[in-house]
C-alpha positions in Angstrom: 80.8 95.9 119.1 82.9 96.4 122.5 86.1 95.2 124.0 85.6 92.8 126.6 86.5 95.5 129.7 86.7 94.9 133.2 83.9 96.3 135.7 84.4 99.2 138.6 83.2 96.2 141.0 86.2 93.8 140.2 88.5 96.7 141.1 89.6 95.2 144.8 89.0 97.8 147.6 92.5 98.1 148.6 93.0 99.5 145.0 90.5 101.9 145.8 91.5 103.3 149.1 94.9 103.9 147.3 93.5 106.6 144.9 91.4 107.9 147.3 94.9 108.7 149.3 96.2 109.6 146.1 93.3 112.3 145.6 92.7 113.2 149.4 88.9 112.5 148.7 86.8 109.6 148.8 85.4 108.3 145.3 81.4 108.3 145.5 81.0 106.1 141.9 83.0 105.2 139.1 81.7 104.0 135.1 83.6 102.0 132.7 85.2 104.2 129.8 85.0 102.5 126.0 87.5 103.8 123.5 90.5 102.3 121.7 90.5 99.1 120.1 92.4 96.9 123.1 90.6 95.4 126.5 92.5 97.9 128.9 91.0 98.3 132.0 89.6 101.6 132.0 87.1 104.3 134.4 86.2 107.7 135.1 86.1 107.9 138.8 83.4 110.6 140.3 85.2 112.3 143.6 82.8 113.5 146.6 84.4 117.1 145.8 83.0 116.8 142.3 85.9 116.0 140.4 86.4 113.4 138.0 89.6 111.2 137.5 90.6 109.2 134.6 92.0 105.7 135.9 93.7 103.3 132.8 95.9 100.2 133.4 95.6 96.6 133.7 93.9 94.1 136.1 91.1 91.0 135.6 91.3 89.7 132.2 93.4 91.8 131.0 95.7 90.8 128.2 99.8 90.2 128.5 100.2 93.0 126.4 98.3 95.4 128.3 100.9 94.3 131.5 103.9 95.2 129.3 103.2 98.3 127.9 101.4 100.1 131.2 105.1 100.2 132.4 106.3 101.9 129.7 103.3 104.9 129.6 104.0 105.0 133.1 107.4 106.0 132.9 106.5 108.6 130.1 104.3 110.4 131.9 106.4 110.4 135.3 110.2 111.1 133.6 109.4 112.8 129.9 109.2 116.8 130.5 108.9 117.5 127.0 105.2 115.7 126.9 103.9 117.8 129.4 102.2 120.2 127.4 100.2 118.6 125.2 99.3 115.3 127.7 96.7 115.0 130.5 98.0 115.3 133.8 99.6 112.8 135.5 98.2 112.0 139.1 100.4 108.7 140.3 99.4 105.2 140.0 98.2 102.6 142.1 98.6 98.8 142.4 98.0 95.8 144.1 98.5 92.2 143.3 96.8 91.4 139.8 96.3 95.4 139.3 98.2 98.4 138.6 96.4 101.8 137.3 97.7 105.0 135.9 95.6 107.9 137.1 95.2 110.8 134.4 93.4 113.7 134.0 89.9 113.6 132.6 89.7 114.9 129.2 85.7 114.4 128.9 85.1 118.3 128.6 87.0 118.4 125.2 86.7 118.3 121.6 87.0 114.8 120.1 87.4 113.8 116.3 85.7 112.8 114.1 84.8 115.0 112.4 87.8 116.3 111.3 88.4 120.3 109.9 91.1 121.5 107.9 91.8 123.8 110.7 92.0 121.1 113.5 94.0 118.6 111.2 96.6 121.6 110.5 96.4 122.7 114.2 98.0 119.0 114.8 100.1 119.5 112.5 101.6 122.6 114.4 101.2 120.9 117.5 103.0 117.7 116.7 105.8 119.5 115.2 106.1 121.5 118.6 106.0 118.5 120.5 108.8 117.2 117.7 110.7 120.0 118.6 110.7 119.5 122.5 111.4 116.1 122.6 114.7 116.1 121.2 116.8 116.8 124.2 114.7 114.2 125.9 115.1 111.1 123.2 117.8 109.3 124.5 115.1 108.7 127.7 113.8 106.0 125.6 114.3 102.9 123.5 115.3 103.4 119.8 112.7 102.2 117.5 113.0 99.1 115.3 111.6 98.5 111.8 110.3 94.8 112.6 106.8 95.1 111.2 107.3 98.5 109.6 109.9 97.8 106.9 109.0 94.8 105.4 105.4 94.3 105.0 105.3 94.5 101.4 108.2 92.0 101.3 106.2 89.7 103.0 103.0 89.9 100.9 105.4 88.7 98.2 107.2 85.8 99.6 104.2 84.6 101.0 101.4 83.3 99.5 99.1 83.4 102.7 99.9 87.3 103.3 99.7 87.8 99.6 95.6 86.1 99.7 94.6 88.4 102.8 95.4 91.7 101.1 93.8 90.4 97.6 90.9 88.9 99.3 90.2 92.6 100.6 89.2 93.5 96.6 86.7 90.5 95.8 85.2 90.9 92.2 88.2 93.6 91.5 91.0 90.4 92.6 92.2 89.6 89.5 92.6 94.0 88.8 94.4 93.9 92.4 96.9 91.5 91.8 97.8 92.9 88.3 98.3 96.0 90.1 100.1 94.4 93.0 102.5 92.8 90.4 103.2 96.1 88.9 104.4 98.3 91.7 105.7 95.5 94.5 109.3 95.4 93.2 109.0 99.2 93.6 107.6 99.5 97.2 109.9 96.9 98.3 112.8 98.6 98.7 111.6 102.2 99.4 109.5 101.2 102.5 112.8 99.6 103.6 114.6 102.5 103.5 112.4 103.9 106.2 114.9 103.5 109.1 117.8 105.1 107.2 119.9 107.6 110.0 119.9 110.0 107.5 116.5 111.8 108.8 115.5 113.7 111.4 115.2 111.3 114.8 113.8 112.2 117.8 111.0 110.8 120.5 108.2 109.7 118.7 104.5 109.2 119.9 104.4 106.4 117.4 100.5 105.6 117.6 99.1 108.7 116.9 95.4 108.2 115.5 92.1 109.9 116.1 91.4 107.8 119.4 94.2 108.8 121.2 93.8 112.7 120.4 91.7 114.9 121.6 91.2 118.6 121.4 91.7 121.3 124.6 90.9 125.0 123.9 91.6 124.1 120.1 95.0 122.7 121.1 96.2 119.3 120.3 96.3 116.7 123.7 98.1 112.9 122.6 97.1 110.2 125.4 97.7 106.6 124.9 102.1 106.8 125.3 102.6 103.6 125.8 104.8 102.8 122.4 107.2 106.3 122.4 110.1 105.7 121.1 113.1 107.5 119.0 112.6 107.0 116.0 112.1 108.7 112.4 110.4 111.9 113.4 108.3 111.5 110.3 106.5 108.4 111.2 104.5 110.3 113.6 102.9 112.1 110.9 103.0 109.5 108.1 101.3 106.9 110.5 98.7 109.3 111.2 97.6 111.1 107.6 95.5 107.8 106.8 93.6 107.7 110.3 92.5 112.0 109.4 91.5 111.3 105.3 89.8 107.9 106.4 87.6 109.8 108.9 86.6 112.8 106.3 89.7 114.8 107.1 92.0 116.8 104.5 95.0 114.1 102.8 98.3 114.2 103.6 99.2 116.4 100.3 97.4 119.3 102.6 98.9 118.5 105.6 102.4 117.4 105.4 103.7 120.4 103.9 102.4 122.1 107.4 104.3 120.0 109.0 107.6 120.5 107.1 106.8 124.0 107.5 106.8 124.1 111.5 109.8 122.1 111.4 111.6 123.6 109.1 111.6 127.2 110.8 113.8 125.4 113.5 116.1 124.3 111.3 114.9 120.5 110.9 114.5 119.3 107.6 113.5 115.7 105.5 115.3 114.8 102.6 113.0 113.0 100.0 113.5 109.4 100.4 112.0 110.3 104.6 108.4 110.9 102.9 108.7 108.0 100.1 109.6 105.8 102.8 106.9 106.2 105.3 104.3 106.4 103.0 105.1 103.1 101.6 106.0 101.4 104.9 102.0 102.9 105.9 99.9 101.8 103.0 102.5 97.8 103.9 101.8 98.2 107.2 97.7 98.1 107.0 98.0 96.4 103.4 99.4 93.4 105.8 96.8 93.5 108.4 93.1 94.6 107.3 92.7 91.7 105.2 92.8 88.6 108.3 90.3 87.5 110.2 89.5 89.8 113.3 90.8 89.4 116.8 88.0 88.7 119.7 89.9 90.7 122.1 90.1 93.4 119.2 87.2 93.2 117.6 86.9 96.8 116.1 90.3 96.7 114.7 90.5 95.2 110.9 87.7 98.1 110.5 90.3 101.1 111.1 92.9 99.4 109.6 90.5 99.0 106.4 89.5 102.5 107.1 93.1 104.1 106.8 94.6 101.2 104.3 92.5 103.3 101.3 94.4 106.5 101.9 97.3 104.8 102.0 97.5 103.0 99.5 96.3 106.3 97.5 98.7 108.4 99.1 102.2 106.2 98.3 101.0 105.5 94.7 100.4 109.1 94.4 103.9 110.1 95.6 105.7 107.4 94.0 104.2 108.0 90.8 102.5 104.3 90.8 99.2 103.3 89.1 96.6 103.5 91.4 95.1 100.5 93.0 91.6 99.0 92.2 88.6 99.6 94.9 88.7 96.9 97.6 85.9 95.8 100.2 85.7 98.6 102.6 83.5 96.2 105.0 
């Protein structure tokens, strides 16, 4: 099952003549690229010199959220130094009217995930924390991050009934187990996923969408694309946010990984006091808990799949750090 993507042949040829100014060489054929879970226009452009180009953006059909977040990627890649390293290359962008694409690097001729290692989840690790590291000096380049949708999931399961049936309809013959267990522990997640905004944390820019599709692998070093949502925000959500995507896929959990993570940062001085890691591991297992249960999107219609995918090790790994009784097993499909 694909995202409904535009074709090479609705890109108008005014668009094209652009990046062939761009890249001083005429394009001799171009294929639509699948990947991510959103309708984003997106193609690997073949270059009479033998290069290849990576072209993203938004044009025919796309969706209104593709048009307001291409801005804010653009502007990432063209002002935030501290990226650099561990992005593709930025080439320019091109538009016309009812198009505008951001032309990348191709990263085709690199290692993707899955399958995860120990070694390349850890290597992230390291690589994320760098990239931690770097982008302080540059966080006041963009918007703080809010907590709507991240801090009060779980209160919203309980005050409402509907949100309450879409994550219980996600265990089927182990319901009446579920809601027991959802009983139990909600008063308890409550306020600690709330807490996960607290200034008393580590900020700094933020990725904030890190997960195995928008990662990739260079010479065994860690490359983030997709930088459309960076922020400052909680340095730790970066990492929370993503342990679920590497132990859903087969990876190592985040008991192996975050103390990596702490490690790297804590040699420059950074560290997280305890409620940073109770906080985003609750406000991870709400966040999917909250969405893997309703019906699918058509524009997205991979998603409730990876959000089912990473809500088990979730939900495992905030009742494992809170101390809570472990959930039953829900419908994985």
């Amino acid at each position: 099952m694909r995202e409904p993507k535009p074709y090479w042949r609705d890109v108008p040829k005014e668009l094209r003549v652009q990046i062939e100014e761009i890249m001083a060489c005429s394009i001799r054929r171009a294929t639509r690229v699948f990947g991510g879970y959103g309708p984003t226009a997106t193609f690997r452009l073949f270059l009479e010199d033998g290069r290849t180009l990576f072209a993203k953006g938004a044009g025919k059909d796309s969706i209104a959220e593709n048009w307001r977040v291409l801005p804010l990627e653009e502007a990432m890649y063209r002002d935030v130094t501290s990226i650099t390293a561990l992005s593709p290359r930025y080439y320019g962008s091109v538009s016309v009217d009812g198009w505008h694409l951001l032309l990348l690097e191709d990263l085709r001729q690199v290692r993707k995930v899955p399958p995860w290692s120990k070694a390349l989840a850890l290597q992230a690790m390291r690589d994320i924390a760098a990239f931690h590291i770097r982008g302080i000096t540059e966080m006041n380049k963009v918007e703080a991050m809010t907590g709507k949708g991240v801090t009060d999931n779980w209160l919203t399961i309980k005050n409402n009934m509907e949100e309450r049936n879409y994550f219980l309809g996600l265990f089927e013959d182990n319901r009446k187990e579920a809601e027991a267990w959802l009983d139990a522990v909600i008063d308890t997640l409550i306020p600690i996923e709330g807490e996960l905004m607290r200034s008393a944390q580590p900020w700094g820019l933020i990725h904030k969408d890190i997960r195995s599709d928008n990662l990739c692998f260079r010479n065994d070093a860690l490359v983030l694309f997709d930088w459309a949502l960076a922020c400052r925000g909680p340095l730790i959500f970066d990492v929370g946010f993503f342990f679920p995507s590497i132990e859903g896929e087969g990876g190592p959990p985040a008991e192996c990984l975050l103390p990596e993570y702490r490690k790297e940062m804590a040699a420059h001085g950074i560290d997280f006091p305890p409620f940073a890691e109770q906080a985003v591991a609750a406000a991870t297992a709400g966040f999917f808990a909250t969405r893997a249960g309703k019906p699918p999107i058509p524009l997205l219609p991979r998603l409730r799949y990876i959000q089912r995918l990473q809500l088990g090790p979730a939900l495992r790994w905030s009742s494992n750090l809170l101390g809570l009784p472990y959930p039953p097993t829900f419908n994985f499909i």
